[in-house]
C-alpha positions as a LaTeX table, in Angstrom:
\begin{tabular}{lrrr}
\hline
Residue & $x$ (\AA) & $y$ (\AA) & $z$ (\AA) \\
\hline
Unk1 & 0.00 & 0.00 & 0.00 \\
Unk2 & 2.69 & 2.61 & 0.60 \\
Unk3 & 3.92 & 2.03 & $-2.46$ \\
Unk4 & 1.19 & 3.33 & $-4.20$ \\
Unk5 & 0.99 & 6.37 & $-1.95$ \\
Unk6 & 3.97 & 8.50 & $-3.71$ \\
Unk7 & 2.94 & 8.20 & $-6.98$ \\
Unk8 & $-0.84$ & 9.28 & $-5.82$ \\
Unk9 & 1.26 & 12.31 & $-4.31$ \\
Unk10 & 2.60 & 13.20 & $-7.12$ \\
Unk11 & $-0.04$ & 12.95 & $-9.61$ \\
Unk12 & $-2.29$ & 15.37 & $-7.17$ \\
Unk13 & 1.42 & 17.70 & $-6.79$ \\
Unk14 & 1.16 & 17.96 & $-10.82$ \\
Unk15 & $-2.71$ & 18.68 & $-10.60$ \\
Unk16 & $-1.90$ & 21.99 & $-9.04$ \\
Unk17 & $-1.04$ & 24.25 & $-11.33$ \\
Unk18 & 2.60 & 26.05 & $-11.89$ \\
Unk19 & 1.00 & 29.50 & $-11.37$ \\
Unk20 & 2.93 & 31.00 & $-8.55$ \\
Unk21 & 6.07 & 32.09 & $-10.07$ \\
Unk22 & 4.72 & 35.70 & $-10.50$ \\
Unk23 & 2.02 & 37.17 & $-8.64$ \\
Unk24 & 0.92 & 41.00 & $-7.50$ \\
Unk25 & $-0.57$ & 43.39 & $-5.00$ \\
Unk26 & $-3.12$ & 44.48 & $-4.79$ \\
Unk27 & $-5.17$ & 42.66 & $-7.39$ \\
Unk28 & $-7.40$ & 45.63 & $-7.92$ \\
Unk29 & $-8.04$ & 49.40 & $-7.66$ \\
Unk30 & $-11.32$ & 51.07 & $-7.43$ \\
Unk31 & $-11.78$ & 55.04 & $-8.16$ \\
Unk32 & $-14.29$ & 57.54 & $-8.16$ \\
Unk33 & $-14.38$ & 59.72 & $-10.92$ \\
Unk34 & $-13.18$ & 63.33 & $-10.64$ \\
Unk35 & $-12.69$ & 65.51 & $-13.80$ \\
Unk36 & $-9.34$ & 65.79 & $-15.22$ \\
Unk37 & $-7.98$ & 64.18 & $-11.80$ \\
Unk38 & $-4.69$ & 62.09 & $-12.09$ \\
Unk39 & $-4.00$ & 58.84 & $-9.72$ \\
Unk40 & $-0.46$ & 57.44 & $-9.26$ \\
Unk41 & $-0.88$ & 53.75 & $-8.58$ \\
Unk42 & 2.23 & 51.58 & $-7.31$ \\
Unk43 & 1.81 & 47.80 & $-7.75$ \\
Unk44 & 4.40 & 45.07 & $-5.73$ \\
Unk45 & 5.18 & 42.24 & $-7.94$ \\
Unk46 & 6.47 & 39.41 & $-6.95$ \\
Unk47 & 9.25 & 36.66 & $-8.32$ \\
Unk48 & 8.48 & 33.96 & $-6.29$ \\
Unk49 & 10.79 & 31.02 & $-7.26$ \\
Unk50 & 13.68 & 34.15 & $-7.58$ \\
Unk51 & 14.46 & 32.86 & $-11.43$ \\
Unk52 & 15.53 & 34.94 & $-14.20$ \\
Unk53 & 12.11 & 36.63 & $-15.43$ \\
Unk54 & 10.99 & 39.36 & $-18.39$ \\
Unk55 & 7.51 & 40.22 & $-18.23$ \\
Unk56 & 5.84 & 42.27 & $-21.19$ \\
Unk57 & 3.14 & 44.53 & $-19.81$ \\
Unk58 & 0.24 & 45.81 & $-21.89$ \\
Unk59 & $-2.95$ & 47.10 & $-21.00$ \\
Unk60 & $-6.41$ & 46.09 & $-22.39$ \\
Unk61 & $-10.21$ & 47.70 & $-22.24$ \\
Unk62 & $-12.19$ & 50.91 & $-21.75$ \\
Unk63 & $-9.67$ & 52.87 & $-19.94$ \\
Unk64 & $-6.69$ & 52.21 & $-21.88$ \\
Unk65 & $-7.15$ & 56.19 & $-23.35$ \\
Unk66 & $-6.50$ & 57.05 & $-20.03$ \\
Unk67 & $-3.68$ & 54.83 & $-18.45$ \\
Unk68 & $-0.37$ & 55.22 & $-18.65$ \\
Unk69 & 2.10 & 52.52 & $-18.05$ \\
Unk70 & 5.55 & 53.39 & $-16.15$ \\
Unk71 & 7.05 & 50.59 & $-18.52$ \\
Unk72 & 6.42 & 48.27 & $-20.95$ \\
Unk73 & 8.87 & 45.48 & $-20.08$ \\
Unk74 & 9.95 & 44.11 & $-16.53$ \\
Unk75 & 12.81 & 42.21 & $-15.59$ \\
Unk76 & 13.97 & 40.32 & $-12.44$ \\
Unk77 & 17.10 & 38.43 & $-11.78$ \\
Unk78 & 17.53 & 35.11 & $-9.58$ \\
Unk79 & 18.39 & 37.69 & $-6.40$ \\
Unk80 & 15.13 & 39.90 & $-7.07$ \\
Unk81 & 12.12 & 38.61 & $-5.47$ \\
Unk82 & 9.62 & 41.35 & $-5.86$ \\
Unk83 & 9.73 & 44.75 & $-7.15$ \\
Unk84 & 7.51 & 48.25 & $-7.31$ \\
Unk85 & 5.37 & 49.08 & $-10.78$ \\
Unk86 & 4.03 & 52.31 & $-11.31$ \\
Unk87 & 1.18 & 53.48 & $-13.59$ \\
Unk88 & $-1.06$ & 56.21 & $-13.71$ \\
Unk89 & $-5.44$ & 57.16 & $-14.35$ \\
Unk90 & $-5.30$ & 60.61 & $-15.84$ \\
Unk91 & $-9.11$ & 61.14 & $-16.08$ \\
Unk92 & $-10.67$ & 63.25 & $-18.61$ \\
Unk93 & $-12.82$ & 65.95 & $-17.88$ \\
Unk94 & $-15.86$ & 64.07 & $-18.63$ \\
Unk95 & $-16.91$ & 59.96 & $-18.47$ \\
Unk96 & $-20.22$ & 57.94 & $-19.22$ \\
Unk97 & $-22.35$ & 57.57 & $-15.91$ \\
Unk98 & $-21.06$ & 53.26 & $-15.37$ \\
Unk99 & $-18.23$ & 52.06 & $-14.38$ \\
Unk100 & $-15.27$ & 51.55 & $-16.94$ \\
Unk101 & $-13.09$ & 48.82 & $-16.54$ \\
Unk102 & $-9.64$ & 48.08 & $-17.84$ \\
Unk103 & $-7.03$ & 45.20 & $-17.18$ \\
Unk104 & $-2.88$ & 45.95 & $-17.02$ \\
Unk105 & $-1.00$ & 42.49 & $-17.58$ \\
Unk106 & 2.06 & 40.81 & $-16.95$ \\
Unk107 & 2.79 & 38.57 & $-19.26$ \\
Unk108 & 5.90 & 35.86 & $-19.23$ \\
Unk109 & 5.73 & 34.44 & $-22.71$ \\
Unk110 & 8.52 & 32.27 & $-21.67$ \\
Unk111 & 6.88 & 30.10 & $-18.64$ \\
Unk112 & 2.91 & 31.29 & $-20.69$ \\
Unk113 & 1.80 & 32.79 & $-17.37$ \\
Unk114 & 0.18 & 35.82 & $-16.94$ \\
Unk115 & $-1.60$ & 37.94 & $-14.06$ \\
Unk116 & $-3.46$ & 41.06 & $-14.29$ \\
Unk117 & $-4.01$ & 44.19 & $-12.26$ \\
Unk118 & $-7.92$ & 45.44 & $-12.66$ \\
Unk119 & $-8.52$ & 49.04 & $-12.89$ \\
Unk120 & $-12.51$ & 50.22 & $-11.65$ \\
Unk121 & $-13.72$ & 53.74 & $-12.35$ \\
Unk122 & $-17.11$ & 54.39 & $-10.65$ \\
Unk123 & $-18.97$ & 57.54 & $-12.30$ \\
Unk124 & $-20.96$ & 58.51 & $-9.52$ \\
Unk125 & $-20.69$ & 59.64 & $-6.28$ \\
Unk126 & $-18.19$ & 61.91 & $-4.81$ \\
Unk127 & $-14.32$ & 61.76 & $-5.84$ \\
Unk128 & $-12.41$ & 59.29 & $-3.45$ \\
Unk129 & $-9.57$ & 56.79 & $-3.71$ \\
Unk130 & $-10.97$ & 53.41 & $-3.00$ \\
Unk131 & $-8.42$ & 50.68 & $-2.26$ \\
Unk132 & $-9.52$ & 46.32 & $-1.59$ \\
Unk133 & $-6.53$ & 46.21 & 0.97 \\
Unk134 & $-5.33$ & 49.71 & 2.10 \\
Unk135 & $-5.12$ & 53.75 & 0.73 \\
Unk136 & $-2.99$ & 56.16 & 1.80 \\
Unk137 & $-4.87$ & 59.98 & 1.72 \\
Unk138 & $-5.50$ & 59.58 & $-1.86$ \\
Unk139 & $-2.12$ & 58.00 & $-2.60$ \\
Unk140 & $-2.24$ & 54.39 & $-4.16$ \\
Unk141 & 1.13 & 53.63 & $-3.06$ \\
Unk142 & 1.31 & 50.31 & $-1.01$ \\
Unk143 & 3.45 & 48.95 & 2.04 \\
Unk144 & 1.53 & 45.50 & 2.07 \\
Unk145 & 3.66 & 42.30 & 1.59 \\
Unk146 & 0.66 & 40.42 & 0.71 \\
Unk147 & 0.75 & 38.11 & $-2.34$ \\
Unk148 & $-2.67$ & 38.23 & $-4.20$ \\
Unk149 & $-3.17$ & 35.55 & $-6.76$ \\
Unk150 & $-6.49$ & 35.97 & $-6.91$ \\
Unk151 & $-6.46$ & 35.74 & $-11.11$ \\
Unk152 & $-5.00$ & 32.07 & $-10.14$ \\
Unk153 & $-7.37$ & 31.13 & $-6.62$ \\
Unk154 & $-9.79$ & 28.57 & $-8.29$ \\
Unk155 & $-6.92$ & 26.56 & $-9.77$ \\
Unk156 & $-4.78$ & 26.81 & $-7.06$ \\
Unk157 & $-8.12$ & 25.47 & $-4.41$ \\
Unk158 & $-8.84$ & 23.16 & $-7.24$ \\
Unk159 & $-5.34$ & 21.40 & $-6.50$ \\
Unk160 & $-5.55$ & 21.55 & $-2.92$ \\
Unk161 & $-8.93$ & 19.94 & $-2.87$ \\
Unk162 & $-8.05$ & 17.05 & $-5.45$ \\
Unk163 & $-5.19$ & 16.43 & $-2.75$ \\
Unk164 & $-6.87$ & 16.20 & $-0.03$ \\
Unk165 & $-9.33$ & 13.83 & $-1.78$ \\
Unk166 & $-6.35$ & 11.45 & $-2.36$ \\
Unk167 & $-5.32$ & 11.80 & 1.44 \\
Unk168 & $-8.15$ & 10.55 & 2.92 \\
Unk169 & $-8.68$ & 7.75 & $-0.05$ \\
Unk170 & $-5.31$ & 6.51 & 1.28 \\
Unk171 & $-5.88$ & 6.53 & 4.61 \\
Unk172 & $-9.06$ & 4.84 & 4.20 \\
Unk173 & $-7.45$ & 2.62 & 1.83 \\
Unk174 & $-4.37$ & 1.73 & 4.53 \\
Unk175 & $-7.60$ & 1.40 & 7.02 \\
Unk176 & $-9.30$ & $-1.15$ & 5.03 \\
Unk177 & $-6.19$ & $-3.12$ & 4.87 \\
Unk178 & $-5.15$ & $-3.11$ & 7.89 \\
Unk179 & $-8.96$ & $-4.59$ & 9.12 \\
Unk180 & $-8.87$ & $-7.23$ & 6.43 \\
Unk181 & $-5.78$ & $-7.80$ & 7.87 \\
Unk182 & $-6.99$ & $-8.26$ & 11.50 \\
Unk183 & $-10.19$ & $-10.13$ & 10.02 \\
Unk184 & $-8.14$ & $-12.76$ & 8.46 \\
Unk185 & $-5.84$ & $-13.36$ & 11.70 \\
Unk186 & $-9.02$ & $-13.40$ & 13.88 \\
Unk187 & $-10.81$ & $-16.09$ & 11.44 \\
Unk188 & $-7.83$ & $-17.87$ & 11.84 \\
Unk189 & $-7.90$ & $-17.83$ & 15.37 \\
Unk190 & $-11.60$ & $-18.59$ & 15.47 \\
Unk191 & $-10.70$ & $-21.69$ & 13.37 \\
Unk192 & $-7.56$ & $-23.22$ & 15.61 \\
Unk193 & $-9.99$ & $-22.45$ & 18.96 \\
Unk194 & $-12.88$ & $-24.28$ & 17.91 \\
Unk195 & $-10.45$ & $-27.25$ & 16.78 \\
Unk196 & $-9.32$ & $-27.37$ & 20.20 \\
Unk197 & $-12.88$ & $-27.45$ & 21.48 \\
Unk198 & $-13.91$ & $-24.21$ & 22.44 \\
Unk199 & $-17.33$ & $-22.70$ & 22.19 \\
Unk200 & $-18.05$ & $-19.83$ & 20.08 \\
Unk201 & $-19.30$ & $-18.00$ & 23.37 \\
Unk202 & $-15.94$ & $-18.40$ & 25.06 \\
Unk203 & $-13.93$ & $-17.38$ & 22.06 \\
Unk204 & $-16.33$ & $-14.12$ & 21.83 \\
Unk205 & $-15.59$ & $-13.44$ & 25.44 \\
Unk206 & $-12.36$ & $-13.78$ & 25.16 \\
Unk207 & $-11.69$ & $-11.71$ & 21.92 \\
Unk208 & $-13.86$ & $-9.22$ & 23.96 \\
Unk209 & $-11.42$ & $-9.11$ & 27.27 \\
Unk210 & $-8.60$ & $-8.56$ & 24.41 \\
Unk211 & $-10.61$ & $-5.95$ & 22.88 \\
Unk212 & $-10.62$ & $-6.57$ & 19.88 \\
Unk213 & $-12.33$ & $-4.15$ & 16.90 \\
Unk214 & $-15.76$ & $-3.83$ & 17.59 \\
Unk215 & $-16.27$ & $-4.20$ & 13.87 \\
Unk216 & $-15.00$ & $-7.75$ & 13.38 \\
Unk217 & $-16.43$ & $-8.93$ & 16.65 \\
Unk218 & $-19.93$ & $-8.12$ & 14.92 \\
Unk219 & $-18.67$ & $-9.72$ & 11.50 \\
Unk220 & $-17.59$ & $-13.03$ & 13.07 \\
Unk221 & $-20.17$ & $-13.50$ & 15.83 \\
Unk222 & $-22.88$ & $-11.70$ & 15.35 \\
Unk223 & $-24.55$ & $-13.65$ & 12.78 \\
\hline
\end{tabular}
């Protein structure tokens, strides 16, 4: 039986997804509109197995008039492990009453992983800097250490859920084993007592002075 445990470990390791060798914080920033107002933002990124990485950034959807990008390309070496990005909402004077909704990404075309930073601006309501994890008087810039990878979540619970499936199908697997295994010794038993010539009553009382498993005392003599 514990051979067949490590390759069951394995399979469920590979079942999780390779998705944590980049990740960011925060996963998300929410604004108010005010006319012709201008947000800094500062993003942490993270390099989380510390290996060589280039990440092309690029942003996509309704705000992308309005967003611009400290850089297009990111690179970390094997002794970087996270590092600050930069863009920046210049609102125009005027925007549709909904919100608009645009996505920044970091992109590593060499591993074909990519996260994304979502950028919310409300048209309603008075002008404030909204923030999921923290704000700083209007100033997006972050001291968190937090690793969101949010984008990856379902995946990532996906794996951890398939492996603990496989636990507890082993250990109910060693359990059932190990009663067959106690079943078959206590048959035996059974067998080499009543050769001798005792009575299924004094074998039963004495299986139930060595206490044995409730369950095969039932199977055996409860019939």
């Amino acid at each position: 039986m514990k051979s067949k445990i490590l390759p069951l470990l394995i399979i469920s390791i590979i079942l999780i997804p390779s998705v944590l060798s980049i990740a960011l914080t925060p996963a998300k920033t929410t604004i108010n509109f005010e006319s012709n107002k201008i947000y800094p933002v500062r993003l942490i990124l993270f390099n989380n197995e510390n290996i060589n990485l280039t990440l092309n950034v690029f942003s996509e959807g309704a705000l992308n008039d309005y967003i611009e990008l400290e850089k297009e390309e990111i690179s970390f070496t094997t002794l970087e492990n996270s590092t600050p990005f930069r863009f920046t909402i210049n609102l125009p004077n005027t925007l549709k009453k909904q919100p608009h909704t645009s996505k920044i990404f970091f992109r590593d075309p060499k591993l074909n992983q990519t996260i994304s930073h979502t950028v919310i601006v409300n048209v309603e309501g008075p002008g404030m800097v909204l923030l999921d994890n923290t704000s700083n008087k209007g100033n997006l810039s972050l001291g968190i250490k937090i690793v969101d990878i949010k984008s990856y979540s379902t995946y990532i619970y996906l794996g951890l859920i398939i492996l603990v499936i496989l636990i507890i199908i082993i250990f109910l697997a060693n359990k059932y084993e190990l009663r067959h295994k106690k079943l078959e010794k206590a048959r035996k038993f059974i067998k080499e007592a009543t050769a001798e010539g005792h009575t299924l009553e004094e074998i039963k009382y004495a299986a139930i002075r060595a206490k044995w498993d409730e369950y095969i005392i039932a199977k055996l003599f409860n019939k």
